[in-house]
C-alpha positions as CSV (number, residue, x, y, z in Angstrom):
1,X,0.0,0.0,0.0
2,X,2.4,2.6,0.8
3,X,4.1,1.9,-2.4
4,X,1.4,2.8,-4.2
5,X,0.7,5.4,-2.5
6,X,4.5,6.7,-3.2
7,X,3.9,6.2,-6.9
8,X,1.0,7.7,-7.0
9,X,2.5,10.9,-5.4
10,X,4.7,11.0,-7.6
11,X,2.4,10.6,-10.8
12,X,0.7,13.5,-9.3
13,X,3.8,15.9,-9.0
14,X,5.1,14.8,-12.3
15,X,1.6,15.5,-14.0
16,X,1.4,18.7,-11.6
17,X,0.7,22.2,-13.7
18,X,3.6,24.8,-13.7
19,X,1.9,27.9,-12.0
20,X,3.8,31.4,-12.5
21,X,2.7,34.8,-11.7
22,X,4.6,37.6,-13.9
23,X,4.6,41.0,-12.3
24,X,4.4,43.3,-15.5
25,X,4.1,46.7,-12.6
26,X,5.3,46.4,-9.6
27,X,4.7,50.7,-9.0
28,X,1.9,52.7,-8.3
29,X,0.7,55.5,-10.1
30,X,3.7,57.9,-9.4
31,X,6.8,58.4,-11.9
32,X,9.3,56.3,-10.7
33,X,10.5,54.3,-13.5
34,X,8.1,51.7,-12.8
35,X,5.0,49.8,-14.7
36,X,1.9,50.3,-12.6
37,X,0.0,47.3,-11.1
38,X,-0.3,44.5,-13.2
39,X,0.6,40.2,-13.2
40,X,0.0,37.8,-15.2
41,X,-0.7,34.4,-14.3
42,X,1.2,31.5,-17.0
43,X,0.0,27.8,-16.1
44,X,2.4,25.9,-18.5
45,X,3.6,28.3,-19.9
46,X,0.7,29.8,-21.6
47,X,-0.7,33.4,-20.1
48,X,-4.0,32.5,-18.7
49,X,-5.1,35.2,-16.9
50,X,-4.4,39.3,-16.7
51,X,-5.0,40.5,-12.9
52,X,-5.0,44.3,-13.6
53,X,-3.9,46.9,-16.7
54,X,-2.0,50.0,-15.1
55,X,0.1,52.2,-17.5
56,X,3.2,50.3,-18.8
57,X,1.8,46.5,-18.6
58,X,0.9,45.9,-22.0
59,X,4.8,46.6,-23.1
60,X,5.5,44.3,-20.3
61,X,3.1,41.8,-21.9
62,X,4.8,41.9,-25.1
63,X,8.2,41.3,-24.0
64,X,6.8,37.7,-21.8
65,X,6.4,36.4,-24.8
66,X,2.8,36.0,-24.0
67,X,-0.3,35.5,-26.0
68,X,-3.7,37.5,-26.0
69,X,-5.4,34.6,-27.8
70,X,-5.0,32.1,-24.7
71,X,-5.9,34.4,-21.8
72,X,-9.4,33.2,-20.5
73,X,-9.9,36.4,-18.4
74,X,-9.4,39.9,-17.3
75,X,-9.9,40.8,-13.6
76,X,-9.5,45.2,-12.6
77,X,-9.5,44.8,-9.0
78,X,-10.8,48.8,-9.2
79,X,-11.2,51.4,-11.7
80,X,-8.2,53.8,-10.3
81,X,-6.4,54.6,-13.6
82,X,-3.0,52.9,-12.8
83,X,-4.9,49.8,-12.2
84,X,-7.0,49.6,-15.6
85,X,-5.4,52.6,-18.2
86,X,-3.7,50.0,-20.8
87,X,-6.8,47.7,-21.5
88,X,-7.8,50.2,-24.3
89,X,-4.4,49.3,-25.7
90,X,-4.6,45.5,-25.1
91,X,-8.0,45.4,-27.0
92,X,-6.6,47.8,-30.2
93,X,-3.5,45.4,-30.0
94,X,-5.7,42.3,-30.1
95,X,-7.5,43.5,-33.1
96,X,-4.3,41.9,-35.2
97,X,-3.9,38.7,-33.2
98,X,-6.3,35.7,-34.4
99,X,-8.2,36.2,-31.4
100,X,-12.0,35.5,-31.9
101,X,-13.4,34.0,-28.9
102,X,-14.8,36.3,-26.4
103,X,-12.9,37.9,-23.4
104,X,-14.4,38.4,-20.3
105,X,-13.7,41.7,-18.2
106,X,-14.2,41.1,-14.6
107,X,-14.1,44.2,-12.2
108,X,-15.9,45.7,-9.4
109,X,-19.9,46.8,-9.3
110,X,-20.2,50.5,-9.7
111,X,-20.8,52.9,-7.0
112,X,-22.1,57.5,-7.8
113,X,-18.1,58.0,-8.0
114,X,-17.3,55.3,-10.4
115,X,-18.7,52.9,-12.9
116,X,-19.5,49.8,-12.6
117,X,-17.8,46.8,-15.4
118,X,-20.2,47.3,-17.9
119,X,-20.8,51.1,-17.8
120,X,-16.8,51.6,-17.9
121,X,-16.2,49.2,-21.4
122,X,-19.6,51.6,-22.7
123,X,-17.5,54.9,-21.7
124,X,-14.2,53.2,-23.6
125,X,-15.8,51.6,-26.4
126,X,-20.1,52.6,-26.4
127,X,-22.0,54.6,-28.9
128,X,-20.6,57.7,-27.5
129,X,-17.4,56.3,-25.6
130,X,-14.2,58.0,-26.4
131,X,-12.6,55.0,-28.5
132,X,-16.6,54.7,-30.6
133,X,-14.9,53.5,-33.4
134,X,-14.0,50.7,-32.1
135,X,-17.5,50.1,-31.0
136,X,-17.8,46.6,-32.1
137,X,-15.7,44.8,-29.2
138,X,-19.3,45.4,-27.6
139,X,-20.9,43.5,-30.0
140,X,-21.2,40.0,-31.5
141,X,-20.0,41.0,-35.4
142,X,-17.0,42.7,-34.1
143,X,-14.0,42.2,-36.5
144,X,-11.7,40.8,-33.4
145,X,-13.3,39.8,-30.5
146,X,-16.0,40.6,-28.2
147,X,-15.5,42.3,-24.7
148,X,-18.0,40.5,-21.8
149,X,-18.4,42.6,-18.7
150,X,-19.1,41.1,-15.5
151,X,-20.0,43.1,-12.7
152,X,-18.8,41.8,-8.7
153,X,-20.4,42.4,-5.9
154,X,-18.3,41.1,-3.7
155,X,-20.4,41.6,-0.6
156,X,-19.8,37.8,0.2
157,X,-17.5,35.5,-1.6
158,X,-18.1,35.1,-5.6
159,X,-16.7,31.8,-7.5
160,X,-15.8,31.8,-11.0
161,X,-14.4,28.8,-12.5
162,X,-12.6,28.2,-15.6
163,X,-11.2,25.2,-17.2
164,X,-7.9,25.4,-15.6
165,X,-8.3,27.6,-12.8
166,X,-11.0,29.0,-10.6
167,X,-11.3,32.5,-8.8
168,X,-12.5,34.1,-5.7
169,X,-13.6,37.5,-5.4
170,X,-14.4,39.6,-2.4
171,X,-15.5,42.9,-1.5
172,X,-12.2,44.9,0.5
173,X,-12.1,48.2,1.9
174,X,-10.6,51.2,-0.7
175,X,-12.0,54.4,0.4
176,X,-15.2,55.5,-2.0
177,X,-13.5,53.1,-4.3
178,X,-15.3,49.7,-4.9
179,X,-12.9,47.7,-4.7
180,X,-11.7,43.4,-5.1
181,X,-9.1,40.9,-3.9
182,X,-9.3,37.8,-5.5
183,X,-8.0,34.3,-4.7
184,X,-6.2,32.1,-7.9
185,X,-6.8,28.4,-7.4
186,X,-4.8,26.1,-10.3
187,X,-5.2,22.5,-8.8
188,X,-3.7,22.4,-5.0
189,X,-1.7,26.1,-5.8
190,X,-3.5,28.9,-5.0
191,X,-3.1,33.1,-5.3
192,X,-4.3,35.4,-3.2
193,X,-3.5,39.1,-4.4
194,X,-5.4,42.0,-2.0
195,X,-5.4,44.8,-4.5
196,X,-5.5,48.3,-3.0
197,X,-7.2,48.3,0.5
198,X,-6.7,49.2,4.2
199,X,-8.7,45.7,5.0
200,X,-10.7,47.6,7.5
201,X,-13.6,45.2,6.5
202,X,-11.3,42.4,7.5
203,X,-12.3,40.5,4.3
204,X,-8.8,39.5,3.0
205,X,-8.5,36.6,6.0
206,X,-11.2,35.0,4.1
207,X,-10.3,34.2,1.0
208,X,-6.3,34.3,2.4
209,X,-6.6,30.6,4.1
210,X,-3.4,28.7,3.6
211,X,-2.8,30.5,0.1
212,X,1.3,29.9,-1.2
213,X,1.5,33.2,-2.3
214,X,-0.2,36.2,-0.5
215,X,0.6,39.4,-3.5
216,X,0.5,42.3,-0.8
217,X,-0.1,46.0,-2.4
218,X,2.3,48.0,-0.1
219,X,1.8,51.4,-1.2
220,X,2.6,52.9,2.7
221,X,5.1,52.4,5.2
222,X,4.5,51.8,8.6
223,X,4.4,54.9,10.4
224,X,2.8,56.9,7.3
225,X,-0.7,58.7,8.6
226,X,-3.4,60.5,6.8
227,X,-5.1,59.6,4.3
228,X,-3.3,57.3,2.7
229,X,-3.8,54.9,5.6
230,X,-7.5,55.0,5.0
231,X,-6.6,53.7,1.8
232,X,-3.5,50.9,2.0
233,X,-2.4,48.5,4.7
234,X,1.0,49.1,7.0
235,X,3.8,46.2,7.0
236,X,2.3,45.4,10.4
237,X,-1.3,44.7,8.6
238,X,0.0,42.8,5.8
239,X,2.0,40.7,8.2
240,X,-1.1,40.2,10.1
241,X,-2.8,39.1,7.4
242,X,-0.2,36.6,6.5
243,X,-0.2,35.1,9.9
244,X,-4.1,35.0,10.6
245,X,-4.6,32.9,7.0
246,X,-1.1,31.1,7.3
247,X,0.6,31.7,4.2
248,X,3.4,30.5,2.9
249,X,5.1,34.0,1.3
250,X,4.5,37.3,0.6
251,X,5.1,39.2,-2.6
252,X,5.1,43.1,-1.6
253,X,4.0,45.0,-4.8
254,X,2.6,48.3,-5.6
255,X,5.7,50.0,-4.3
256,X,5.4,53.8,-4.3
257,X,8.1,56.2,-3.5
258,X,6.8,56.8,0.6
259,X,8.2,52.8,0.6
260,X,11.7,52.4,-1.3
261,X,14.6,52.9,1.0
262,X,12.4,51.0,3.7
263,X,13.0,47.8,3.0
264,X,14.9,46.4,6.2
265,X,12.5,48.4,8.5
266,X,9.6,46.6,6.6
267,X,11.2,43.2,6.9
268,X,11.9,43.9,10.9
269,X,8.2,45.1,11.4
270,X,6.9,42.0,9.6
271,X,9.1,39.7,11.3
272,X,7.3,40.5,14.6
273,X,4.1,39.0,12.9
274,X,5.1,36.4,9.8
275,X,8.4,34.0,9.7
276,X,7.4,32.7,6.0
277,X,9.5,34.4,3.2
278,X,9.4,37.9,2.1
279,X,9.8,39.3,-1.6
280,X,10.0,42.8,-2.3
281,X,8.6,42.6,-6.4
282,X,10.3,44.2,-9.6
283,X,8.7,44.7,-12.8
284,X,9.1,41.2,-14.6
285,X,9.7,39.0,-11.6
286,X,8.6,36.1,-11.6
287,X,7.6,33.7,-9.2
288,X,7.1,29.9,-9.1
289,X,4.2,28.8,-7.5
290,X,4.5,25.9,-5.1
């Protein structure tokens, strides 16, 4: 028996996916030389799924080598513009790939001071929208491919699943901005990536359980106040985080200048909370999922 089971471990790992995630912007929406927020996840290889489109990704995206005909999905965690400005780019760019299945957009439900999926993709690409004349990605004869919105609520925990991975979405704490984390499940690997938030609402431990890789949007340093702080999370809150869902590592992204030259302080104050490993992310890292 226990040689089976051995060999059957080991059929498992050797017929395990390869799960990546490619930071194409690891900045924020400053000028600092770096690409605002944006990954990538590759299972094998193959791009699968875009997690945010701040200024600078889609160059990024070019140079992975990736392909817009085998991403399934799109996710904007929010509408702030370094989170969502290139995807006008992406879907002009897509227009000469041989792209021709559908591509779902997947952001946040609309509140007075921003749009919700659908009514942002109408703004972009609608009757009126500032890029009209491309107003076919909104329908079914477009000469590409066809944008499908999908509004979140997030209130309680949404499941989407797709062939080769599945995702969580929740509701987290942004200011007036409606705002997502999401969770990235491929097989027994899983993604959790907070997107901008304070987690007031404490919603981040609940989709955070046991995750390999908590992606941490670290826009503040510890002792920042104001109102920046009623927007982002501290090194102490991220670590907290960590330890309350009992990850295995932390990737600290959406660096902004208020941040770099901080980097032992931040290890030291997360140290008091998390002992799992610590990355500080670069634009085109990536990281192996295991």
């Amino acid at each position: 028996m226990k040689k089976i089971l051995l060999l059957l471990g080991i059929f498992s790992l050797l017929n395990a996916s390869k799960v990546e995630l490619l930071v194409l912007g690891s900045g924020g929406p400053e000028i600092d030389g770096r690409a605002s927020t944006s990954y990538i996840l590759f299972i094998d290889n193959k791009a699968k799924l875009i997690v945010d489109m701040g200024s600078g990704s889609m160059l990024g995206f070019e140079k992975s080598g990736a392909k817009l005909e085998d991403v399934d999905a799109v996710v904007l965690t929010h509408l702030h513009i370094d989170h969502s400005v290139d995807l006008p780019s992406y879907v002009k760019a897509g227009y000469f790939t041989s792209r021709s299945k559908n591509l779902s957009i997947i952001a946040p439900y609309g509140n007075k001071y921003f749009p919700s999926c659908d009514e942002y993709l109408e703004n972009l690409f609608g009757e009126k929208g500032a890029y009209r004349y491309m107003k076919d990605v909104l329908t079914n004869n477009s000469d590409s491919f066809k944008l499908v919105p999908k509004n979140i609520y997030g209130t309680t925990i949404t499941k989407i699943e797709y062939e080769e991975f599945s995702l969580k979405f929740i509701r987290v704490h942004h200011g007036i901005v409606p705002s997502l984390a999401l969770r990235i499940d491929v097989e027994d690997k899983s993604i959790v990536i907070s997107g901008d938030t304070n987690n007031e609402n404490e919603n981040l431990q609940k989709i955070a359980k046991n995750a390999d890789l908590f992606v941490a949007h670290h826009a503040i340093a510890e002792f920042d106040r104001g109102y920046a702080t009623t927007l982002h999370m501290n090194p102490s809150k991220i670590a907290q985080v960590a330890n309350d869902a009992k990850v295995k590592k932390i990737l600290l992204t959406h660096r902004m200048k208020r941040t770099l030259g901080l980097e032992k302080q931040t290890i030291k104050t997360i140290r008091m909370k998390f002992q799992g490993k610590v990355v500080f992310a670069e634009d085109f890292m990536k990281i192996l999922v295991d």
